[in-house]
N, C-alpha and C positions, 0 to 999 in steps of 0.2 A: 609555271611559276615555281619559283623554291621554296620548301618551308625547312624549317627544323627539327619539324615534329609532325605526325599524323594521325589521325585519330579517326576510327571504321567505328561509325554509329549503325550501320547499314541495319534495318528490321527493329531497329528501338523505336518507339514511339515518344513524344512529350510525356513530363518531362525530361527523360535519363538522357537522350540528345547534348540538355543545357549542362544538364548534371555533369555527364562525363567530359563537356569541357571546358567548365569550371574550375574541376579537377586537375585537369593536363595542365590551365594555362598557371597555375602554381608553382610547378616542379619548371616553370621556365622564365629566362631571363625577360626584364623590359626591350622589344622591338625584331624580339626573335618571331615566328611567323607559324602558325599552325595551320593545318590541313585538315578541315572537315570533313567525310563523305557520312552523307545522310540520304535516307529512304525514306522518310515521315515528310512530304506535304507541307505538313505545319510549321516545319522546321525553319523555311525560309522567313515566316515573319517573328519566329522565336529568336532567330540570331541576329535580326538585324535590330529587336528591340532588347536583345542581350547586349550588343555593342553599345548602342546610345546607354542604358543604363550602368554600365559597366566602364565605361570610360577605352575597352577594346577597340581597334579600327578592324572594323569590315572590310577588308582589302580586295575582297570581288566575290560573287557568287553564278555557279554558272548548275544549269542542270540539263542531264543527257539519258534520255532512255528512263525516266523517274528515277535517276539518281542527282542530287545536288551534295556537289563540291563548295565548302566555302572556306576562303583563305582569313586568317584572323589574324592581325599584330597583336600582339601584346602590350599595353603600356605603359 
């Protein structure tokens, strides 16, 4: 999948995961597409109730080897 932008959470735990892409998704436009990689576990239900509160689309999450990838619009 394409993004525009990616962001290496790898070895951070909650919160700084949410933190740092809260961050990123600022410095980028409406429908441009970020790239997660996370190693926290928790992370998977941190960003899918970051999306619904946030008004972000979840655009997939996949995880390999306990590493999860998650694609995020902007919006």
């Amino acid at each position: 999948m394409n993004c525009d932008k990616e962001l290496d959470v790898r070895g951070l735990n909650c919160p700084l995961p949410i933190l740092r892409t809260k961050k990123s998704l600022v410095d980028m436009s409406s429908g441009e597409v970020l790239k997660i990689m996370a190693t926290d576990p928790g992370s998977v239900i941190d960003f899918e109730v970051f999306a619904d509160q946030t008004g972000n689309e979840l655009i997939s999450l996949s995880e390999l080897a306990g590493e999860f990838t998650f694609y995020m619009r902007k919006r």
